[in-house]
C-alpha positions as CSV (number, residue, x, y, z in Angstrom):
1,X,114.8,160.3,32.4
2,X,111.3,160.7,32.0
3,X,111.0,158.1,29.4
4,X,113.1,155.8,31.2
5,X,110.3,155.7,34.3
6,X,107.9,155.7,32.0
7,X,109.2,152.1,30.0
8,X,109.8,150.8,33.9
9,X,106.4,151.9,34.8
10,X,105.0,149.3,31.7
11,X,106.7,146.3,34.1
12,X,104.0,145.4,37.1
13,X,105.3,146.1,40.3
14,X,103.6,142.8,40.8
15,X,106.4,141.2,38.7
16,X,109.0,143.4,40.0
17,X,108.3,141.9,43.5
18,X,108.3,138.2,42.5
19,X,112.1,138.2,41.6
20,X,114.9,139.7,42.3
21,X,117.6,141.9,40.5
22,X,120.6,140.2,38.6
23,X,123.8,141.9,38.1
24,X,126.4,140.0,35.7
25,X,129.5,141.4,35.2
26,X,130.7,141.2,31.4
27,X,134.2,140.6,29.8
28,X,133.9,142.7,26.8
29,X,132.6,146.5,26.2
30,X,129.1,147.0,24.5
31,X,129.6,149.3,22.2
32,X,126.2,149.7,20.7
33,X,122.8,148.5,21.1
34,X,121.8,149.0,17.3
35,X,120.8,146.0,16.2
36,X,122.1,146.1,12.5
37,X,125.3,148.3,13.3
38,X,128.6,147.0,15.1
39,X,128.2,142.7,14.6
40,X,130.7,141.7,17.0
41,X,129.7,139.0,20.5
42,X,129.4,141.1,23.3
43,X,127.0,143.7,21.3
44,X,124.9,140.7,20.3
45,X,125.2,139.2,23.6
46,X,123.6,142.2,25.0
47,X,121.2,142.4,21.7
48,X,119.8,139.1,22.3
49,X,118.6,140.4,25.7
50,X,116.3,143.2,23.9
51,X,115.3,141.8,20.3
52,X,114.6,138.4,18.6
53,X,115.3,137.5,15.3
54,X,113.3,134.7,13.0
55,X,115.5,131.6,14.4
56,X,117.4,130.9,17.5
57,X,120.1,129.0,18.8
58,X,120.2,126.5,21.6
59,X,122.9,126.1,23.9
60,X,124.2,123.4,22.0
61,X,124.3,125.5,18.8
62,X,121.8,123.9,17.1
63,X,119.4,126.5,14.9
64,X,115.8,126.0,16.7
65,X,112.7,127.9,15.9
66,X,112.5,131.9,17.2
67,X,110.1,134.6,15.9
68,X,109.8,132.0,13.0
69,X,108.1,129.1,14.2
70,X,108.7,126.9,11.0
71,X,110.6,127.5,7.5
72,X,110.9,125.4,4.7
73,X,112.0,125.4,1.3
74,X,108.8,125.4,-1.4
75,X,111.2,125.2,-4.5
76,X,114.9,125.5,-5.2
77,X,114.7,129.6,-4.9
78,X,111.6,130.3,-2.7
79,X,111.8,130.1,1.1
80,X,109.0,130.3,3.4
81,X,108.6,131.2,7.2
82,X,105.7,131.1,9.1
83,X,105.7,133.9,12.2
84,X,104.6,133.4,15.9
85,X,101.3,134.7,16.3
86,X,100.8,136.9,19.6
87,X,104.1,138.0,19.6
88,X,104.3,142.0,20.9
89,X,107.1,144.8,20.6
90,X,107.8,146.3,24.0
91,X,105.7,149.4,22.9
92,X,102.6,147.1,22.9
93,X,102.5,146.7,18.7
94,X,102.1,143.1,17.2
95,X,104.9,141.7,15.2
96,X,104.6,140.3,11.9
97,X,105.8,140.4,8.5
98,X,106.3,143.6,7.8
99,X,108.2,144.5,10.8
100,X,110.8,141.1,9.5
101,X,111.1,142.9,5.6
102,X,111.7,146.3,7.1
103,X,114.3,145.0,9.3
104,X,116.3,143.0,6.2
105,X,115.9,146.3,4.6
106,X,117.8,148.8,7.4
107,X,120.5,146.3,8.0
108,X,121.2,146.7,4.1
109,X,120.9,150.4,4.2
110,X,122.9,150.5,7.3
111,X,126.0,149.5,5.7
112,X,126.2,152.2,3.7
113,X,127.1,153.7,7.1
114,X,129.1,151.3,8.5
115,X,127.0,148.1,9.6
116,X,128.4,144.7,9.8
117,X,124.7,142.9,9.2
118,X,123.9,143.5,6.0
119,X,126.0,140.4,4.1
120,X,123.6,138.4,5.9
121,X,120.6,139.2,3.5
122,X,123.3,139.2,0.3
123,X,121.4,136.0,-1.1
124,X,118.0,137.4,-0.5
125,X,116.5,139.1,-4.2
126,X,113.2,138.9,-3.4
127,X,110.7,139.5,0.3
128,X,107.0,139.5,0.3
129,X,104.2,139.5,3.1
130,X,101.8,137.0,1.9
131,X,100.1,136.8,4.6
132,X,100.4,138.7,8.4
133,X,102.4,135.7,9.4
134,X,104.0,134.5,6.5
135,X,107.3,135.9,4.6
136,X,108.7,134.6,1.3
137,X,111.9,134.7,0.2
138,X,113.6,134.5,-3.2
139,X,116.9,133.8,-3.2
140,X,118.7,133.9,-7.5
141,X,120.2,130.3,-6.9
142,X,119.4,127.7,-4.5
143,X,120.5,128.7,-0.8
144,X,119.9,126.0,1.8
145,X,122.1,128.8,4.6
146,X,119.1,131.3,4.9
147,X,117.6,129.8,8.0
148,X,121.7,130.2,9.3
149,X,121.8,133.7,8.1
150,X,118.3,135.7,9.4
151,X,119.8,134.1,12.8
152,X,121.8,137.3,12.5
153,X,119.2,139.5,11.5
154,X,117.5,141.2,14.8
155,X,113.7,142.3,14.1
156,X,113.1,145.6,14.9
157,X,109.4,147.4,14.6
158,X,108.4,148.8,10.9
159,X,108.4,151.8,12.9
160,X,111.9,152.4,13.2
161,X,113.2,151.3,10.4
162,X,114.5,155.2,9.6
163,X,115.7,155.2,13.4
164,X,119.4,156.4,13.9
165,X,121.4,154.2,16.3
166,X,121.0,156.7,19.3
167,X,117.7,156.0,19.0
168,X,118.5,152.5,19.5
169,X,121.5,153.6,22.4
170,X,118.4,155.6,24.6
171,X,114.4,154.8,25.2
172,X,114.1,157.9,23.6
173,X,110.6,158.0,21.5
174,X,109.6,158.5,18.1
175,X,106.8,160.9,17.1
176,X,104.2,158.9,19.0
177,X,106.4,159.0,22.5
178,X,107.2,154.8,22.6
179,X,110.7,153.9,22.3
180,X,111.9,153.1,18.7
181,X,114.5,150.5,20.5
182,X,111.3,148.2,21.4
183,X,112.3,144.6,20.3
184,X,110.1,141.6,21.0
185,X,113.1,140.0,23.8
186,X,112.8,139.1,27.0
187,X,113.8,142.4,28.7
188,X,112.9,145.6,27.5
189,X,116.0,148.4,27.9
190,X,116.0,150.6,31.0
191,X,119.2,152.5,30.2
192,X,122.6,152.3,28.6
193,X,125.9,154.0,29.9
194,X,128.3,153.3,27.4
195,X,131.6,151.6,29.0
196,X,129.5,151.2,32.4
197,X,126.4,149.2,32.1
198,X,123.0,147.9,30.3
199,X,120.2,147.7,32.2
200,X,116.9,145.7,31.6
201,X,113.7,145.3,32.7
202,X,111.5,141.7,32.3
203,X,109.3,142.1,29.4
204,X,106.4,140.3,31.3
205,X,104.7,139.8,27.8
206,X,107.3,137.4,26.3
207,X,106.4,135.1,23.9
208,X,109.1,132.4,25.7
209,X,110.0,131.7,28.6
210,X,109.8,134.4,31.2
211,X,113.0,135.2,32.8
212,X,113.7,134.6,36.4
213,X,114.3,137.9,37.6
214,X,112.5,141.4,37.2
215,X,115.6,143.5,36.2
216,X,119.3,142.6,35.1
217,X,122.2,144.6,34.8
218,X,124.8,144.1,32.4
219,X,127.5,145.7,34.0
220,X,130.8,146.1,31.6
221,X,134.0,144.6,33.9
222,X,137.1,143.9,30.9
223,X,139.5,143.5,33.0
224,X,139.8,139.9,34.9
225,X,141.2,141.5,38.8
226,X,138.3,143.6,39.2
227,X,135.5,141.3,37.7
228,X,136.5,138.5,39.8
229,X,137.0,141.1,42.4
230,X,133.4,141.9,42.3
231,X,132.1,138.7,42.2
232,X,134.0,137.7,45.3
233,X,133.2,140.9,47.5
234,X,129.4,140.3,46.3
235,X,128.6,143.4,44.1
236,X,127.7,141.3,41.9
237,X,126.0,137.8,41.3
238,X,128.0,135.9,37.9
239,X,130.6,136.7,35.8
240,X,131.9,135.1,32.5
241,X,135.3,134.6,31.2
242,X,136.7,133.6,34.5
243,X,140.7,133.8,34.3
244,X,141.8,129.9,33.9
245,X,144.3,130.5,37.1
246,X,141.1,131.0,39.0
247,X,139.1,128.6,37.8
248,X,140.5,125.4,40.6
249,X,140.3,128.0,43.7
250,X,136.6,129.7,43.0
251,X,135.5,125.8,42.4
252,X,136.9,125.3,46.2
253,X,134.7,128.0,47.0
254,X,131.4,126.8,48.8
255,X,130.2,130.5,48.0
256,X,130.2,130.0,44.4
257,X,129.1,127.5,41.1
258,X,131.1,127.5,38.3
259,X,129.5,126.5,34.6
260,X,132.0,125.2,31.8
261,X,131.3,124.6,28.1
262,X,133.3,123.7,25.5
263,X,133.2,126.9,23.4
264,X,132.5,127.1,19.8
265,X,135.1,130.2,19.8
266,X,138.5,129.3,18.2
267,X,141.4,131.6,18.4
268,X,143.5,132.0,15.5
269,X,145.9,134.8,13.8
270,X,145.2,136.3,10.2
271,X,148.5,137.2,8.3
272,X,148.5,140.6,5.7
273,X,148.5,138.6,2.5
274,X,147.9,141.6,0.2
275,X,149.9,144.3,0.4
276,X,153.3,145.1,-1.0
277,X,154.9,146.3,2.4
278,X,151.9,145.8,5.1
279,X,152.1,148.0,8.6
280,X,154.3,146.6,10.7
281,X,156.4,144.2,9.1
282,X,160.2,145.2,7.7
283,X,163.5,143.4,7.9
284,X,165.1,143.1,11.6
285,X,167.0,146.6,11.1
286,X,163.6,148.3,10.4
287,X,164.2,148.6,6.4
288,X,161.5,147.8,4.1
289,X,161.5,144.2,3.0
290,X,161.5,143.8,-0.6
291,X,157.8,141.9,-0.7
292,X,155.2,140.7,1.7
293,X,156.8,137.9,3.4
294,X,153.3,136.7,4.4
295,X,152.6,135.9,0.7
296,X,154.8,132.9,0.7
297,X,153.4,130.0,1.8
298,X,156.4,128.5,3.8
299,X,156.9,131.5,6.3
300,X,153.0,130.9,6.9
301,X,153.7,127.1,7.5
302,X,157.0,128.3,9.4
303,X,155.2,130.4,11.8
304,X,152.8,127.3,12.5
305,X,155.7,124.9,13.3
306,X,156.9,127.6,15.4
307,X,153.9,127.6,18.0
308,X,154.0,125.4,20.8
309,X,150.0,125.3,21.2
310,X,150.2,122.0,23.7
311,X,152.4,124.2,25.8
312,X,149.4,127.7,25.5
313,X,146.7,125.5,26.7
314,X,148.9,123.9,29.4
315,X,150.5,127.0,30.5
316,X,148.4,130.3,29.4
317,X,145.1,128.5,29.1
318,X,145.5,126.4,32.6
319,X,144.2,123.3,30.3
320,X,141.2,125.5,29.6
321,X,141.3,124.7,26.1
322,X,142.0,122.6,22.7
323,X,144.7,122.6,20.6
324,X,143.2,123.6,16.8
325,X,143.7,123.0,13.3
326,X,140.3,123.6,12.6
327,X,138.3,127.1,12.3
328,X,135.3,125.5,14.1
329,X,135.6,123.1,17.5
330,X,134.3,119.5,17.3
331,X,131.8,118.5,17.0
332,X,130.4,121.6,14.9
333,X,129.1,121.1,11.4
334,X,132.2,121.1,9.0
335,X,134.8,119.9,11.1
336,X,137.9,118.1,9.9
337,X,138.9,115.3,12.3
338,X,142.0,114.7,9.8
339,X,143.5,117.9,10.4
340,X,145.8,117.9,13.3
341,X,147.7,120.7,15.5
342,X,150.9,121.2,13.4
343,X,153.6,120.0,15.4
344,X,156.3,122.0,16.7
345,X,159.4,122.3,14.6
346,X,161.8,125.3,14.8
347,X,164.5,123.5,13.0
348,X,161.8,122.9,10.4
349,X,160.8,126.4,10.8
350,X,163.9,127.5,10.2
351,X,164.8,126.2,7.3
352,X,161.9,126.8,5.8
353,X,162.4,130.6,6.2
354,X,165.8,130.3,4.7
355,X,164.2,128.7,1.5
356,X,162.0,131.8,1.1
357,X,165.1,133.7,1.4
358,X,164.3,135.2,5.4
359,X,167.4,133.0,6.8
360,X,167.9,136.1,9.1
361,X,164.2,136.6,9.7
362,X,162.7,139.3,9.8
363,X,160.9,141.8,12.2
364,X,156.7,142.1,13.1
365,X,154.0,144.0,15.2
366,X,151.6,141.0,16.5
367,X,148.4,142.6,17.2
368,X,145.6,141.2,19.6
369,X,143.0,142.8,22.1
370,X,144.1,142.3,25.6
371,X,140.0,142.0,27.1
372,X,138.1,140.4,24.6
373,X,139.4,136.8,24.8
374,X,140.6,134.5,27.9
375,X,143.6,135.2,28.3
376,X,144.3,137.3,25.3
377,X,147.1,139.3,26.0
378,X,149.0,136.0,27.9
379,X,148.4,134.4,24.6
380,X,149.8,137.2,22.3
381,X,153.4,137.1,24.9
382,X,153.7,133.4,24.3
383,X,153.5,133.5,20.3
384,X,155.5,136.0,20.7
385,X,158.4,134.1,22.3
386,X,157.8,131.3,20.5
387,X,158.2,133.0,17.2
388,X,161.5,134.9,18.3
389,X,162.9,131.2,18.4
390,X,163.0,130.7,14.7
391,X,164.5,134.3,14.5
392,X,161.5,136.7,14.0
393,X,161.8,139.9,16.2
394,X,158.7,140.1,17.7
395,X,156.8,143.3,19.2
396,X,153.6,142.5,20.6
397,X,151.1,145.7,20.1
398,X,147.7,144.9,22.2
399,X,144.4,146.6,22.5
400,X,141.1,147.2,24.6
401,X,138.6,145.3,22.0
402,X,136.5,148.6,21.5
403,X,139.4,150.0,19.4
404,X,141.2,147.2,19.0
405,X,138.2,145.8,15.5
406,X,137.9,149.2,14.8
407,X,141.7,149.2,13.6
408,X,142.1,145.7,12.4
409,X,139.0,146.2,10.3
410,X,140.6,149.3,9.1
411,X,144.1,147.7,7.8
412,X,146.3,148.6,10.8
413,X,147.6,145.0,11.7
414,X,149.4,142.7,9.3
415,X,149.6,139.8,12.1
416,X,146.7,139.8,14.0
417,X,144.5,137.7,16.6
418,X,140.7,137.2,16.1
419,X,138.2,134.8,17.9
420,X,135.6,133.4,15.7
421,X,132.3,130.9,16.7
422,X,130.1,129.2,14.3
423,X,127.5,127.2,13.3
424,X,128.9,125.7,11.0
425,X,132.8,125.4,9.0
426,X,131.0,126.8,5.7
427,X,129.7,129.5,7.4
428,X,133.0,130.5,9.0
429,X,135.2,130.4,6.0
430,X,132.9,132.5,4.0
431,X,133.5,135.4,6.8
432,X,137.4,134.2,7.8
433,X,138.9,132.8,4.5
434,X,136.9,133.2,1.1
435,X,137.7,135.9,-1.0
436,X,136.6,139.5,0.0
437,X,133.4,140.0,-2.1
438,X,130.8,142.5,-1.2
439,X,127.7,141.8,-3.0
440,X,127.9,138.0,-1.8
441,X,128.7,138.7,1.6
442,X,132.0,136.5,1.4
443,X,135.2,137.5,3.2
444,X,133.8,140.2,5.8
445,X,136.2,139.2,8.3
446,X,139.2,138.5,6.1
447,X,141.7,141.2,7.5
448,X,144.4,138.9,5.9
449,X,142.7,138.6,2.0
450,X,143.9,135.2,2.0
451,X,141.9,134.0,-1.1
452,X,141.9,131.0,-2.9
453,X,139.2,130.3,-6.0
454,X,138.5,126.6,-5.6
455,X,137.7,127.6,-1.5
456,X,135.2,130.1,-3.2
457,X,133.5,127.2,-5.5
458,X,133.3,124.7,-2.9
459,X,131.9,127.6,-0.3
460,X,129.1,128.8,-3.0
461,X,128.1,124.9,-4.3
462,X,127.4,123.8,-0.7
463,X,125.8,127.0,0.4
464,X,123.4,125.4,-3.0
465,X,123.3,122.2,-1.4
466,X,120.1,121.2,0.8
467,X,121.7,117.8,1.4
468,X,123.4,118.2,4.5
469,X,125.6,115.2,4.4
470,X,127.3,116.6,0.9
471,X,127.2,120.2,1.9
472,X,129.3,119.2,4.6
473,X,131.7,116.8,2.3
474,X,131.9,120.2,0.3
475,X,132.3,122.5,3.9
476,X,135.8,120.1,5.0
477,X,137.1,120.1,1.6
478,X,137.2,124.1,1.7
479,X,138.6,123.9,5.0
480,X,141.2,121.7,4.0
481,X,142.5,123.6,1.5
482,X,142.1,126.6,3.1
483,X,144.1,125.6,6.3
484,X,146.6,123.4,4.4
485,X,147.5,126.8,2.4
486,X,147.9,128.6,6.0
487,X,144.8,130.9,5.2
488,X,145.2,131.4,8.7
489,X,147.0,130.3,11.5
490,X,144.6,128.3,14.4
491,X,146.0,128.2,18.2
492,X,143.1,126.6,20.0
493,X,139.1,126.1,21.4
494,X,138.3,127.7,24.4
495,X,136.8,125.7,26.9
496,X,134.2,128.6,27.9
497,X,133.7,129.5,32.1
498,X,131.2,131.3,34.3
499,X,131.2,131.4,38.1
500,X,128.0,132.5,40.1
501,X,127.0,132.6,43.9
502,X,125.4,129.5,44.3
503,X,121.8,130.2,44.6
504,X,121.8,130.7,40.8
505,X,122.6,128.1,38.0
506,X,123.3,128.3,34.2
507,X,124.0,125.5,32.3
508,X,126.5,127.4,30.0
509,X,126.4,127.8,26.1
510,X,128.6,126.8,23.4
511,X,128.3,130.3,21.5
512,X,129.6,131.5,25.2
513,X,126.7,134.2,25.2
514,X,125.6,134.9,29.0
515,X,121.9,135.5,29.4
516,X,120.5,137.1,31.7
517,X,117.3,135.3,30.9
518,X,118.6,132.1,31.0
519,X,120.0,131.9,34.3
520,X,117.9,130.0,37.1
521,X,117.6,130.5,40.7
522,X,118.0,127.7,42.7
């Protein structure tokens, strides 16, 4: 407690007094505040409030300078970035070089412990400080995706580079008393209560824009009734992920604004394509099938005909949405404008499970989280139906988001839903669809090991490729193949929502991230 009024005490009650305190109520548990530990969106969302990292991304999702104010490529293997001068931790320290290579080098160590950050450095064989404000890297073939990937790299002081991720949880202090969670963002951390709230106070010493208001609270609502419930009864100011149903009556409400942006997040299901006998799946009497149905192409491809996903945007998704064949949502790098929804077709459907001998079907768990996307668990009902009409027995097995990765990463599900944002297409297959590999980072997110080698040689020439134009020839290519092989099964884009009282204004992101420090008052 101590600590805590001590970091408060850094802010000027000067600054305190000029604005006042946000509240926004969030979708999605924060399960950590370790920068290089748990990589999923609502621990970065609330990450991105506290630490920077050498690039940022616009609301557009377009890669802009960060802590890096320019990078370029001096030969086919050596990267330069030149640092922001100025820029201070919250404990006061200046930020350069070394503070960037020590923070590469505990998200690496940190997966020996579990952390999803390190296959963003995989290309990286060499760092040096040559000067304060200047980092080199060396990557052993050309990589024109670095600037992409230290986007996901959060820049931590030298200091803590040993820190443990309670250290990162608290304000707690090293040796010296400062907090080893100090990042260079534009709020400093006041507290964390797991599964209630983050709270943050205005770093008044940001090297950006200063943020409107003196302290924000991130306060963790995941379940729609009571975060529009809070909203409307004024406890607090914005929330995000408004339930589509809502979204006509709170626009008719001359209380409130409402923000939309068409998301970057496509929702999609990965299918076990690995294992033998994977969890969940047997023949309709609950014996073990003889194989992995998933491993034959046409009971992938049937399962697409199967879904209706003009009738989930129209009816779940309140026309909130965009029916997908793509990984990525237009206009992002990489997308293929050739590849269309897959047209209903249970007859088609059918038959095509009878020629890979399931004319009777067969029986599945479908997995999804029921707080993490809009409208997750409606979704996960409406495959479900859909997919009893080409004879599948269906049970739909749904979880709160905080255990809900923990188990699909772990090899519970053999049908499961994910949401995934991008960039880029090339950057998405290489997590979603190319083959599980380790030491390049590829596959990190592939629950289903779908894996197909020419996807893996277009993925690795074009992540080679500076030219843009051919790297992205190479980026739809692989996601042709990919999606024509039924790597994965897309449903749709979401067409992201936030509603506010109406003294504030945000003008909404594409990577669906709300920040505190980004919204305006009016």
């Amino acid at each position: 407690m101590l600590l805590r009024l001590l970091l408060l005490l850094l802010v000027p009650a000067s600054v305190i007094a000029q604005g006042t305190s946000l509240r926004i109520g969030i979708a999605a548990d924060i399960t950590s505040l370790d920068p290089h530990h748990i990589n999923i969106g609502s621990n970065n969302n609330a990450l991105w409030h506290i630490y920077d990292a050498l690039t940022h991304v616009n609301p557009d999702a377009r890669l802009i300078p960060g802590l890096a104010e320019s990078w370029k490529a001096v030969d086919k293997t050596t990267w330069e970035f030149r640092l922001r001068r100025g820029v201070k931790f919250h404990d006061g320290s200046e930020f350069g070089a070394a503070d960037v290579i020590a923070s590469i080098e505990r998200a690496r160590a940190a997966e020996k412990s579990g952390g999803q950050y390190g296959s963003f450095t995989k290309a990286i064989v060499e760092m040096k400080a040559l000067q304060p404000d200047v980092v080199m890297f060396r990557t052993a073939t050309p990589y024109a995706m670095l600037p992409y990937d230290l986007n996901s790299i959060f820049i931590i002081s030298a200091r803590a580079k040993t820190a443990s991720t309670e250290d990162f949880n608290s304000i707690r202090g090293g040796a010296d008393g400062k907090p080893l969670g100090a990042g260079t963002g534009p709020y400093k951390l006041a507290e964390y209560k797991r599964g209630e709230r983050v709270d943050l106070a205005r770093n008044d010493a940001y090297w950006g824009p200063k943020p409107a208001f003196a302290t924000a609270s991130l306060r963790i609502l995941p379940t729609d009734g009571p975060r529009l419930a809070a909203l409307l009864a004024g406890d607090i100011d914005m929330i995000e992920n408004i339930p589509t149903g809502d979204a006509v009556r709170l626009k008719r409400d001359a209380r409130l604004l409402l923000a939309q942006k068409v998301s970057w997040r496509t929702l999609f299901f990965h299918m076990d394509q690995w294992r033998p006998n994977p969890p969940g799946v047997t023949a309709r009497d609950g014996k073990p099938l003889a194989k992995n149905p998933f491993t034959d192409i046409r009971v992938r491809q049937a399962i697409s005909k199967a879904i209706n996903r003009g009738a989930i945007v129209e009816r779940v998704m309140d026309g909130l949405a965009l029916p997908a064949a793509n990984l990525v949502a237009p206009p992002v790098f990489g997308h293929v404008a050739a590849l269309k929804p897959e047209a209903v077709d249970v007859e088609g459907a059918k038959k095509l499970l009878a020629e890979a001998g399931y004319a009777d079907g067969f029986a599945l768990t479908l997995a999804a989280p029921n707080n993490r996307y809009v409208n997750d668990e409606q979704i996960a009902q409406a495959v479900a139906q859909m997919l009893t009409r080409i004879g599948l027995s269906v049970k739909v097995e749904t979880h709160p988001a905080a255990t809900y990765f923990t188990k699909a990463r772990n090899g519970e599900f053999a049908f499961a839903m994910l949401g995934w944002g991008s960039f880029s297409g090339d950057l998405a297959l290489r997590a979603l669809l190319a083959t599980p590999n380790p030491d390049k980072g590829f596959g990190t997110w592939n629950w289903g090991r779908f894996s197909l080698p020419r996807v893996d040689e277009l993925l690795e020439a074009g992540f080679q490729n500076t030219d843009d134009k051919q790297r992205e020839i190479g980026a739809q290519e692989a996601a042709t193949l990919a999606l024509r092989n039924y790597g994965a099964i897309p449903l749709h884009h979401q067409i992201a929502t936030w509603a506010m009282k109406k003294h504030l204004s945000y003008a909404g992101r594409t990577d669906e991230y709300t920040f505190a420090h980004q919204v305006k008052a009016q």
